[in-house]
Structures are given as C-alpha cells and as structure tokens.
C-alpha positions as CSV (number, residue, x, y, z in Angstrom):
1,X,0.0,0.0,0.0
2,X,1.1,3.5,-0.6
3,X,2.5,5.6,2.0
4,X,-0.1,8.5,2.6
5,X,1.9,10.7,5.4
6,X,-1.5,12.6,6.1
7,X,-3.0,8.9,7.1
8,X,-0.2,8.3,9.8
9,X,-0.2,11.9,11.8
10,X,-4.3,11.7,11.7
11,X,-4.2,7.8,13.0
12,X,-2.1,9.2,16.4
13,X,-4.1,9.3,19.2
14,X,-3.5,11.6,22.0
15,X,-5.1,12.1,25.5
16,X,-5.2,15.2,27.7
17,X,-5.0,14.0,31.2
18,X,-8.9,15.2,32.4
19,X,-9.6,13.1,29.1
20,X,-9.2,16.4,26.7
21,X,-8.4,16.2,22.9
22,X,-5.9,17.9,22.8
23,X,-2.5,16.5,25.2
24,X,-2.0,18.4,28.3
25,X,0.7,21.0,28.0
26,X,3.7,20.2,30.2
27,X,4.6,23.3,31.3
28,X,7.8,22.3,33.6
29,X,11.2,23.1,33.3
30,X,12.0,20.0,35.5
31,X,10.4,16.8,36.7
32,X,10.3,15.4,39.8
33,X,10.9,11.9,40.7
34,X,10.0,9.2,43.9
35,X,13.7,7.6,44.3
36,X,17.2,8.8,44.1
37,X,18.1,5.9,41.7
38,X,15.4,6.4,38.9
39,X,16.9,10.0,38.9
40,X,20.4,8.3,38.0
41,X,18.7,5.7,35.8
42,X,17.1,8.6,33.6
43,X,20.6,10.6,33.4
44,X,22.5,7.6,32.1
45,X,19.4,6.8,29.9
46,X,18.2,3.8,31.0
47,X,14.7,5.1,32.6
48,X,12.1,4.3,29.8
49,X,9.3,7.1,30.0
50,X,10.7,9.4,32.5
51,X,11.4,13.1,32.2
52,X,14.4,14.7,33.7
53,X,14.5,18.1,32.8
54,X,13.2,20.1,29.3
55,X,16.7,20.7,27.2
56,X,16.6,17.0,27.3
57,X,13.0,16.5,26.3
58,X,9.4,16.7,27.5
59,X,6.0,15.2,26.9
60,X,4.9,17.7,24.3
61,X,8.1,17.8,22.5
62,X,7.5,13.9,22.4
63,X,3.9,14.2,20.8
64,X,4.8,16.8,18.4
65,X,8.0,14.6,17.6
66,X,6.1,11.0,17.5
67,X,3.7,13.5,14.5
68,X,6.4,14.6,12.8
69,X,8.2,11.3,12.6
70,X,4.6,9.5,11.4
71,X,4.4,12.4,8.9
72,X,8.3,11.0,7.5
73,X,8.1,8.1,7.9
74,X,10.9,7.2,10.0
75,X,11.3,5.8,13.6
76,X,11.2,8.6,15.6
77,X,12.0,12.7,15.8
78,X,13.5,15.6,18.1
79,X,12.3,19.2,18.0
80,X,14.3,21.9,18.3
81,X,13.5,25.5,18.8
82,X,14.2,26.8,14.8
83,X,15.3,25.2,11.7
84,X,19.0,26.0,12.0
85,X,18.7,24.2,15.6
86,X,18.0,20.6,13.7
87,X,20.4,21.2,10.7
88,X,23.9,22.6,13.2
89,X,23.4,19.5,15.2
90,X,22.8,16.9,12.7
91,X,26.3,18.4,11.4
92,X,28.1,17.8,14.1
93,X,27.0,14.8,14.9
94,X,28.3,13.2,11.7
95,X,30.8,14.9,11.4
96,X,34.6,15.6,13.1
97,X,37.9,17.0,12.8
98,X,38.9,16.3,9.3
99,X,35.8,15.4,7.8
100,X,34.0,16.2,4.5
101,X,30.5,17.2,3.3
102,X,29.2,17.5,-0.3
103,X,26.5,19.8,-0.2
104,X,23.9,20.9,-2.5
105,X,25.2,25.0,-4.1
106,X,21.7,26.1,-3.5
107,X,20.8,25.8,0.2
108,X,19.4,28.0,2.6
109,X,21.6,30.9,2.9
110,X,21.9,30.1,7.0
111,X,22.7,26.2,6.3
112,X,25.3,28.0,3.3
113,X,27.0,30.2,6.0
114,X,27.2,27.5,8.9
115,X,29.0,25.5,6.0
116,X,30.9,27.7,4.7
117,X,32.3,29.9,7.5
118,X,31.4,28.1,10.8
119,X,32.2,24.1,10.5
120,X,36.0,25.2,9.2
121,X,36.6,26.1,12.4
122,X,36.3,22.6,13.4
123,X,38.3,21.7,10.8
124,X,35.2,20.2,9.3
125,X,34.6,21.4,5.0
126,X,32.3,21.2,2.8
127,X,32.1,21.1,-0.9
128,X,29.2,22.8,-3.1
129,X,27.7,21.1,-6.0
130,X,25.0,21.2,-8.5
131,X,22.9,18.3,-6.4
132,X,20.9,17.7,-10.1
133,X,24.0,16.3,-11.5
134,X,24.8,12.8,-9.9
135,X,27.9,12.1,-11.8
136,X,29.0,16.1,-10.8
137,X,28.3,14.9,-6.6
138,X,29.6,11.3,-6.8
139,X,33.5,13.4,-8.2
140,X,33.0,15.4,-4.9
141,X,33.2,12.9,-2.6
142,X,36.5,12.1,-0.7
143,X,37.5,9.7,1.5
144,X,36.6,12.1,4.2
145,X,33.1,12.5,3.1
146,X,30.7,11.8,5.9
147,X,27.6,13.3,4.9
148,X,25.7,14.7,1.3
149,X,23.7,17.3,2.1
150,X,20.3,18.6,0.1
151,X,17.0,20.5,0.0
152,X,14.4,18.1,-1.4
153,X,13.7,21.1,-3.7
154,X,16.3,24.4,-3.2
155,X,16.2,27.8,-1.9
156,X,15.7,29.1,-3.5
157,X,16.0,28.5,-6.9
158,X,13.6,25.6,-6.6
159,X,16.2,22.9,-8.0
160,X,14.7,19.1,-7.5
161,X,17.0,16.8,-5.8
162,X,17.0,13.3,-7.0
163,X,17.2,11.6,-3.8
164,X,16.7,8.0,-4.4
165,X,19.5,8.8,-6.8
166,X,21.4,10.2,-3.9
167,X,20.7,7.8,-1.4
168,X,22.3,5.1,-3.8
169,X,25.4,7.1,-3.9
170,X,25.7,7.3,-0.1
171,X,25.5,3.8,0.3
172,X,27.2,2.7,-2.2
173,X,30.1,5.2,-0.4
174,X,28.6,4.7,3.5
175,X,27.5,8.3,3.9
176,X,24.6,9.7,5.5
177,X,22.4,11.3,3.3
178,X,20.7,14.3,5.0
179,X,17.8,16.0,3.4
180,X,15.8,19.5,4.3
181,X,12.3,19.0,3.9
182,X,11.6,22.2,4.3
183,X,9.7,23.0,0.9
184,X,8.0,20.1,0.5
185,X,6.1,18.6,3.6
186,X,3.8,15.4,2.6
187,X,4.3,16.2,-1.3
188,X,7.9,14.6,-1.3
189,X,8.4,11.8,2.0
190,X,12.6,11.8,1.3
191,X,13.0,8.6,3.9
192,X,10.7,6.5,1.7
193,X,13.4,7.3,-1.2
194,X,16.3,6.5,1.0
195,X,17.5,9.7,3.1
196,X,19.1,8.8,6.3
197,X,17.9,12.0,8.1
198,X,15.4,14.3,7.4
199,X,14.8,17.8,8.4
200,X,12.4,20.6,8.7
201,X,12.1,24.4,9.1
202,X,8.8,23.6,11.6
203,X,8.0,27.4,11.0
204,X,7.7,27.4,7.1
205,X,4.5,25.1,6.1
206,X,4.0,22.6,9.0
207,X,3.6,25.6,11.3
208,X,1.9,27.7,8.6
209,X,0.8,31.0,10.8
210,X,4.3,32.5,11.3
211,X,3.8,32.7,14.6
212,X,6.4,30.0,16.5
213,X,10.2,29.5,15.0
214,X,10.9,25.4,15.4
215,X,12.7,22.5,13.5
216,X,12.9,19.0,13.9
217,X,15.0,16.2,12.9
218,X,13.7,12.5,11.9
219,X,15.5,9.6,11.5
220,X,16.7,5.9,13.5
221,X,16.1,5.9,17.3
222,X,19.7,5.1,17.1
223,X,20.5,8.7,16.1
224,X,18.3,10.1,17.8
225,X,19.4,8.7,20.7
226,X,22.6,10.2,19.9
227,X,21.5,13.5,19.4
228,X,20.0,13.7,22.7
229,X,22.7,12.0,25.0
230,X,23.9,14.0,27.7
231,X,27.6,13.7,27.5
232,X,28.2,13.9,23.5
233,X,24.8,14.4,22.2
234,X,24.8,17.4,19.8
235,X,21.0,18.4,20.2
236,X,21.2,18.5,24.4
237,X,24.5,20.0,24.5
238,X,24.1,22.6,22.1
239,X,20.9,23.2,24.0
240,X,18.2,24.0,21.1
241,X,15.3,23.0,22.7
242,X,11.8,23.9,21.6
243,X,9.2,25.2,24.4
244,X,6.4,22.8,25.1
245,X,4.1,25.9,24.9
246,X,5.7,26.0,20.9
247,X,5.4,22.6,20.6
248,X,1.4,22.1,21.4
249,X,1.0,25.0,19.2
250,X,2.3,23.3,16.1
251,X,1.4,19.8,16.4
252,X,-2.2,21.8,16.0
253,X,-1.1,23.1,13.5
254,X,0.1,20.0,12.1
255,X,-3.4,18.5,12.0
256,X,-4.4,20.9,9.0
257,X,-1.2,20.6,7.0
258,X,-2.6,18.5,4.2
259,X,-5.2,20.5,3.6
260,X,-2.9,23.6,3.4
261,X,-0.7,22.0,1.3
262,X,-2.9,20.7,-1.0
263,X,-4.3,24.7,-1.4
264,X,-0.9,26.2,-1.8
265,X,0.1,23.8,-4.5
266,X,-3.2,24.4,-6.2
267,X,-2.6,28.1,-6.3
268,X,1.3,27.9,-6.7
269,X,-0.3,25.9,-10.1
270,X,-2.4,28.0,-11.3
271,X,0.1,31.9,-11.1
272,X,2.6,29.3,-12.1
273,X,1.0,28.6,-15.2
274,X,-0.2,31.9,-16.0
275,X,2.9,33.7,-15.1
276,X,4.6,31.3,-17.8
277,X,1.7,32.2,-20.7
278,X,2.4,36.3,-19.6
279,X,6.4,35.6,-21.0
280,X,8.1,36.0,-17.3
281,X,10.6,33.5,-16.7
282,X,8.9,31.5,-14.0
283,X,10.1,28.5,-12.0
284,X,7.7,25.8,-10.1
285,X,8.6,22.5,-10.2
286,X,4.7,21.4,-11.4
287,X,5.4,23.4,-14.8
288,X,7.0,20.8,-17.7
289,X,9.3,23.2,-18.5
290,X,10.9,23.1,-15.0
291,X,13.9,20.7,-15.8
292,X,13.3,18.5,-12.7
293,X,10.0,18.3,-13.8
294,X,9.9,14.7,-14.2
295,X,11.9,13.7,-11.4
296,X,9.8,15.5,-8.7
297,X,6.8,13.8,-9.9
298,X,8.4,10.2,-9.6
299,X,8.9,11.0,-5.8
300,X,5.9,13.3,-5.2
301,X,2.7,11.9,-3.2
302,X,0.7,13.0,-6.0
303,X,-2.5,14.5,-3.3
304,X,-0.4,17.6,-2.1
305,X,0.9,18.3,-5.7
306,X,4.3,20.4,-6.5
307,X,3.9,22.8,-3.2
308,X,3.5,26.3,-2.7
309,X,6.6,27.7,-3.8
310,X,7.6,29.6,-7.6
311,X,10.1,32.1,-8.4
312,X,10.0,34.9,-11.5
313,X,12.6,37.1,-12.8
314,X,12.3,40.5,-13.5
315,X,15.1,41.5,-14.9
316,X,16.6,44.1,-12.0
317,X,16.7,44.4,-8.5
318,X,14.9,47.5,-9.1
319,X,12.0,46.4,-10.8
320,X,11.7,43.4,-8.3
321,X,11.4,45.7,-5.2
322,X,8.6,48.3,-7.3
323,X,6.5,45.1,-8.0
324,X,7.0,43.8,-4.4
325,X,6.3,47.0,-2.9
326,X,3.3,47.6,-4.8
327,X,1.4,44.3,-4.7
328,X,2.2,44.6,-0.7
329,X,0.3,48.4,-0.8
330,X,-2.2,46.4,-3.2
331,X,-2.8,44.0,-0.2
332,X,-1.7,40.7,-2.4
333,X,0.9,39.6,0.5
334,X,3.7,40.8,2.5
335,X,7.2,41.6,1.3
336,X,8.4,39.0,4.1
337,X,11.1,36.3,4.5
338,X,10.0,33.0,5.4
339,X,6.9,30.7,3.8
340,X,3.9,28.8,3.8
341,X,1.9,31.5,5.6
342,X,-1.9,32.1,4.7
343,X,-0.8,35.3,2.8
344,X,1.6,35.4,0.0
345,X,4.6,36.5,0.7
346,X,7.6,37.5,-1.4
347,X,11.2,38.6,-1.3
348,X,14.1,39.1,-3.2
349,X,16.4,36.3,-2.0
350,X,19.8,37.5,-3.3
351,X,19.4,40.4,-0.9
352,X,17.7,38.7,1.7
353,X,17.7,34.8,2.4
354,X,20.9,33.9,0.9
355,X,23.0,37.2,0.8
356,X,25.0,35.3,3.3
357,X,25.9,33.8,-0.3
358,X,28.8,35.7,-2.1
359,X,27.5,37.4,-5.3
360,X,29.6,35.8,-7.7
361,X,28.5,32.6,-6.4
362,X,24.7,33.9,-6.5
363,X,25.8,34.9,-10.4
364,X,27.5,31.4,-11.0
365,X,24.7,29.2,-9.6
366,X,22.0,31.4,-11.4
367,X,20.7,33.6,-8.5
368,X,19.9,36.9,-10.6
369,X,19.1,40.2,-8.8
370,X,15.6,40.4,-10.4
371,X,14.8,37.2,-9.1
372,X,11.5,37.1,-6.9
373,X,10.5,34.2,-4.1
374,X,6.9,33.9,-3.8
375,X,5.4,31.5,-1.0
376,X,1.9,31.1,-2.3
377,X,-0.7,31.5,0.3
378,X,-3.9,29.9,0.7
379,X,-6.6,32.7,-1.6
380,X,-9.8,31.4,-2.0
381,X,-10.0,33.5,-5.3
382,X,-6.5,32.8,-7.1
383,X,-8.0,33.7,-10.2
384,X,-8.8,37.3,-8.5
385,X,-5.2,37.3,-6.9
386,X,-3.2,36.8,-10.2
387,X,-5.5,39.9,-12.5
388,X,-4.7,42.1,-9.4
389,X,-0.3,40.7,-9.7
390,X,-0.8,41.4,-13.7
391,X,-2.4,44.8,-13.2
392,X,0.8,45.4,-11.2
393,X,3.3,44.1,-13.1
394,X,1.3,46.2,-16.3
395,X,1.5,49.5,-14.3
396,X,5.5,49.3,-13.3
397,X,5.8,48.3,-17.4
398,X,7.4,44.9,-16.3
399,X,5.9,42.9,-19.1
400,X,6.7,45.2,-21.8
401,X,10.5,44.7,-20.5
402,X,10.5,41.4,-20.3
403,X,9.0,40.4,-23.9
404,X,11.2,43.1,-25.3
C-alpha cells in the first residue's frame, strides 16, 4: 500500500490528562521523581518514560516529535526550537575533525553560511555542488566525506534533488544522506526514497501562521538517541530545545497541513502557469518546462501536488522591489522572508535569504538580482489574486520589458 503521510499523523491518538483532545501542555522546566536511583537511571538513559529536565525533552516535545516522525516516515524525531537548531546538530554529529560534506550550491543561505564559515573552524569542510547532477556529486566525494547534504527542492532556486538517486550514492560510499524538507512537507516523504535524516524548518508550512520558530529532525532511534545523549549528544549539548508551549501550538497546527498544502500547490499551479503564458521566466517544479519536472513527480505523493513555492525574474533588483512594494500596498501579500503563511509573501532572496551567499557565487549558480521568491498563500479567489499581480506588473511596465 502506498505511503499517505496525512494517514499516519491523523491515525495518532493523544489524550489530555482530564480526558481532553488535545494533550496536556507540560509546562515544567524540571520533573520530579520518587527515588534517588530512577533520577540516575534517567541521566544515564536507561529510565524508559521518565522526564528529567526540558533541554533533554518533555511530553509535548515527544507528541509533536512522534507526529512529525509519522508524517516522515521514519522511527522517531527531536524538536528543536528553529530550523538552524536541527540542521547545526545533525552536522556535528556526523561529522569531526577532518571530515568532508558535499552539499547541494543552493541551500538555505543560513545552512550555506554555517558550512561555509562556521564548520572550518572545526576543521570540518564542505564542498558545493549542483545536487541535479549525480555524476557532478559522486567526483566530490572524498574519502573524508561523511555526509551529502540537500533540499528536497532548493532555496531558492527551486532545483529538485534526486534523492533516491542520492541515497544510492551514499550507500554505495557509507554516507549519511541528509535532506531538508523544508519546501515540501507530505508532497515529497525523502525517507521513503532512502535519506538517512530528514529535516524541517517547523516554522515554514508545517507551522503555517508564522507565529512559532521550530525544527525538527527525523530519523533511526539510534541517532536520535545520539542527538540527545547528555555527555556527547549534539542536540542536548548545544541546547536548542523547543518550548512545550511552541510545541502544542504546532502539532495543532500539524493537524491541518494536508489540507494547506494541498491549497498552496493548487494556487502555486495556477500563477505558475499563467505567469509562464504572460512571457516571465517563471520556476515551479509542477510546470514541464521546470527541468526537474519529471523527477519531482516520480517522488511526489501525487495529493499535495508540487507545493506552494515559484520564483519569476524581472530583470533588475529595481524592478523586483517596485513590484513587491506595490502588490504589498495592493494588499496581495507581504514583502516577508519565510513561507507557507496564509498570505503570500515575497522577497528578493539574493538580498535577503541567501546574501550570506557571495554574489559571484549567486551569479554562478544562477541567482539573478531580479529574481523574486513567492510562497503562495492559501486565496480562496487565485483567479482574482493573479489579474490584481498582472495589473501590477502592467502598471511598473514589467511585461513590456520582459518580452522586449
């Protein structure tokens, strides 16, 4: 039977301890306990459903953790308190003194800088590649490689990894493969296809009111046993931990994703499509021209469709910010970093998301300074939404430049 990721987070039952639907909120720091010993057993690891103290975990961080894990696919999870709080970990847990990692070129600009700038100081590098080309990631890997790193689809230039493709390569070279989420909650399930760890910006989609910052990272119990140890576990010693408060608030959130996603996807569709017939250079992953095209629907679960996220270019910096600035006064989203809020919201990433990214590397990889990130939002009337964006675009002359 197919794996339907929606199925496996609605077939989790929880109980609130007066019998509520919803789990109690465990709002402790610390947790008490009735012997000295079961104290030590639970700091050496070895007390089975006990709670010690909140950096190491709690009951809601376990709910929203067991969700998140039934959502993947994989054995279990640990939340952390933002994105960047799953992905520095998982990092440094694979990886020491001396190693390698082949990462994707077009990665969150915060995962590019931790890479780039931070790990070296462990004496850990990394090498960028184009992840699209297999033959191009199997020549980067050394016999220090320890982990390939990828977006299931990029920021944000919305390039498809092939990770079954990539997972064959790290076994066939005993790597971890490690794979952001991020982009693609429920349409793409990157454990299915073979990834060893996958991670997620919880405040992007699976949150979806931009109101709480989280992450989370699924995989083995084994790792995540690892993660969380209290002598050499990245995750507890780093100290990343999400609030339970947080944590109740999303696994609500959770509950509604597939119907989200499946609304973002249908309007990232539809402007995708007619932003493509207007003559603007338009990237989505759903449109055949996309040249990924193909592979994203060999992994996709075809129900949530190609996800909420498209780019167009513009031609100039200039132009981007005129358009952005007046479909915000226009009331047609917020010029805002992040995604997968209600409202759409757009930026110009070269400036904003991944200017930790040098600009001749922005240049070389394709990232131009009229490029525009729009995170579709969830508009009953998309139809309505994309004559208003023309109208726009027709006013600032955009279209008129770009069929010139």
């Amino acid at each position: 039977m197919a794996f339907k990721p929606a199925n496996k987070i609605q077939d989790l039952q929880y109980f609130g301890e007066f019998g509520g639907v919803n789990p109690s909120i465990s709002d402790s720091s610390t947790y008490t306990f009735l012997s000295a010993k079961t104290m030590f057993d639970t700091f050496e690891g070895n007390a089975d459903g006990c709670y010690l103290y909140s950096r190491h975990t709690s009951p809601s961080n376990l709910y929203l953790g067991e969700a998140l894990a039934a959502m993947e696919g994989t054995e279990t999870a640990n939340v952390s308190a933002s994105g960047m709080g799953a992905i520095t970990p998982v990092i440094l847990q694979l990886c020491g003194a001396g190693d390698h990692v082949v990462s994707s070129r077009t990665i969150y600009g915060g995962t590019y800088a931790f890479l780039k700038n931070f790990t070296p100081r462990f004496n850990i590098k990394a090498s960028f590649v184009d992840i699209t080309k297999l033959e191009v990631v199997e020549a980067a890997i050394t016999e220090n490689t320890k982990v390939l790193y990828c977006e299931s689809v990029s920021n944000p230039l919305l390039e498809v990894a092939d990770i079954a493709g990539l997972a064959k390569l790290a076994k066939k070279y005993d790597l971890k493969l490690v794979v952001d989420n991020t982009f693609s909650p429920l349409s793409i399930s990157p454990a299915k296809l073979g990834a060893d760890i996958v991670i997620h910006s919880l405040t992007k989609f699976i949150n979806g009111s931009s109101d709480t910052v989280g992450g989370v990272v699924c995989g083995t119990q084994e790792f995540i046993n690892e993660l969380k140890d209290v002598n050499s576990g990245a995750s507890m010693l780093l100290g990343s931990t999400m609030d339970s408060l947080r944590s109740a608030s999303v696994l609500k959130n959770l509950r509604t994703l597939h119907v989200r996603m499946e609304q973002h996807s249908k309007n990232a569709m539809y402007l995708a499509e007619r932003f493509q017939s207007l003559g603007l250079k338009t990237v989505y992953p759903g449109l055949q021209s996309h040249p990924s095209h193909d592979i994203f629907k060999s992994m996709m679960n075809e129900k949530y469709g190609f996800g909420g996220m498209l780019t167009i270019d513009v031609g100039s910096l200039d132009r981007a910010n005129a358009l952005m600035e007046m479909m915000q006064h226009k009331n047609l989203g917020y010029l805002a970093v992040s995604l997968g809020f209600y409202k759409t919201l757009f930026s110009a990433p070269g400036t904003s998301t991944s200017s930790e990214i040098p600009e001749d590397e922005q240049a070389e990889m394709g990232l131009t300074d009229g490029l525009i990130r729009f995170s579709i939002g969830l508009d009953a009337d998309i139809e309505r939404t994309f004559n208003m964006m023309k109208a726009c675009m027709e006013e600032l002359h955009i279209l008129e430049a770009e069929l010139a």
